[in-house]
PLY file of the C-alpha trace (Angstrom):
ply
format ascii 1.0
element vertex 88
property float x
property float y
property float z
element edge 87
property int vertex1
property int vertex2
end_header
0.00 0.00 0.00
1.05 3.62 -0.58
0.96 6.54 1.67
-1.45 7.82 -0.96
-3.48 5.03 -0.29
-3.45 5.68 3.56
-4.46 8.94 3.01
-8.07 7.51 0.63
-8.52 5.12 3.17
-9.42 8.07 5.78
-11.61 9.62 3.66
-14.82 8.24 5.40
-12.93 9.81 8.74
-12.07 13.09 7.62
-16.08 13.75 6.02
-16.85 12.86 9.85
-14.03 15.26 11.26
-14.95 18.24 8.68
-18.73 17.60 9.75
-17.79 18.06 13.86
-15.66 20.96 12.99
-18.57 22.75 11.28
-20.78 22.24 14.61
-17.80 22.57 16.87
-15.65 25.64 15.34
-16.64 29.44 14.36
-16.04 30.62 11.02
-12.61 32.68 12.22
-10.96 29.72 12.91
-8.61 27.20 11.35
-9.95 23.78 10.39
-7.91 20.85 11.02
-8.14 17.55 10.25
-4.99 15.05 12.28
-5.18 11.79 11.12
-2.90 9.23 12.51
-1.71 5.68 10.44
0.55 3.50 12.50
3.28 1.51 10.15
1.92 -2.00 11.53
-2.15 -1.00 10.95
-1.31 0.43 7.38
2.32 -0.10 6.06
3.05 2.06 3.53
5.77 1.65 1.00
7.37 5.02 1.41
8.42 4.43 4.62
12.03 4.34 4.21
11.85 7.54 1.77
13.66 10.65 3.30
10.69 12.62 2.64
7.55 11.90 1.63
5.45 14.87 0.57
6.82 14.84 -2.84
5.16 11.31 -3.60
1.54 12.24 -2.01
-1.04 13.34 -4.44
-3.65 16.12 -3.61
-6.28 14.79 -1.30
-10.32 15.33 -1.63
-10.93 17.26 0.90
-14.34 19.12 2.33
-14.28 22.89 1.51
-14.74 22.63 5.37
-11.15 21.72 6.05
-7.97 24.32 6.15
-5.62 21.77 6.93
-5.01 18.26 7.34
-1.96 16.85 9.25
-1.14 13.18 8.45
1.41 11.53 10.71
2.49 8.57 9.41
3.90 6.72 12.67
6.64 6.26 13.79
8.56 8.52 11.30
6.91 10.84 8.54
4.71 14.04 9.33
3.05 15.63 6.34
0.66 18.76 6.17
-1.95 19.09 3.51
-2.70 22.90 3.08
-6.06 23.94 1.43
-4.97 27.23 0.68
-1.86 26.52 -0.75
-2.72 23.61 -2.29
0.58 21.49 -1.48
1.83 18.95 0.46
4.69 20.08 3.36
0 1
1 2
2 3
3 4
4 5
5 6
6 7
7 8
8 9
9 10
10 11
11 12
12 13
13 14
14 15
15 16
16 17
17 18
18 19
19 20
20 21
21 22
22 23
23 24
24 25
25 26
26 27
27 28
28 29
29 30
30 31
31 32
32 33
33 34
34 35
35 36
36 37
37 38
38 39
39 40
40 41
41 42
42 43
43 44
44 45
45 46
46 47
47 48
48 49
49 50
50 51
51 52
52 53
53 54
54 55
55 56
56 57
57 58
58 59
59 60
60 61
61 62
62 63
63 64
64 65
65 66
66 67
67 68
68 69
69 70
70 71
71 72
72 73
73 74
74 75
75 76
76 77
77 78
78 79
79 80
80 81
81 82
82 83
83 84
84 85
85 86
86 87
C-alpha cells in the first residue's frame, strides 16, 4: 500500500471530522483535520523515503477543512494545506 493510499482510506474519517468541525468551530478559525496511520495498521511503501510529501497526491478534501496533518507513525509528518494547495 502507498501513503497515498493511507491517506483515501481516511476519507470516510475526515467527512466525519470536517462535519464536527462545522458544529464545533466558528467561522474565524482554522480547520484541522490530524489523522494518525501506525506503520503495523497500514504499512506504507514510502516508509524508508527521506521525505515523503513529494510522492503524495492532492487529497479530496471538504471545503470545510484548512488543513489536514497526516502523521504517518513512527517517522513521517506531512501537512496538507487547502490554501496553498501542497503537500509540506
Amino acid at each position: 500500500m502507498s501513503a497515498n493510499d493511507v491517506v483515501d482510506a481516511a476519507q470516510s474519517m475526515i467527512a466525519k471530522a470536517a462535519k464536527q468541525l462545522l458544529d464545533k468551530s466558528s467561522p474565524d478559525r482554522a480547520r484541522v483535520v490530524f489523522i494518525v496511520s501506525h506503520f503495523f495498521d497500514r504499512p506504507y511503501v514510502e516508509c524508508l523515503d527521506l521525505l515523503i510529501a513529494p510522492a503524495l497526491t492532492a487529497p479530496t478534501l471538504p471545503d470545510e477543512i484548512d488543513a489536514m496533518w497526516v502523521f504517518f507513525a513512527p517517522s513521517h509528518l506531512v501537512v496538507w494545506s487547502a490554501v496553498e494547495q501542497r503537500w509540506t
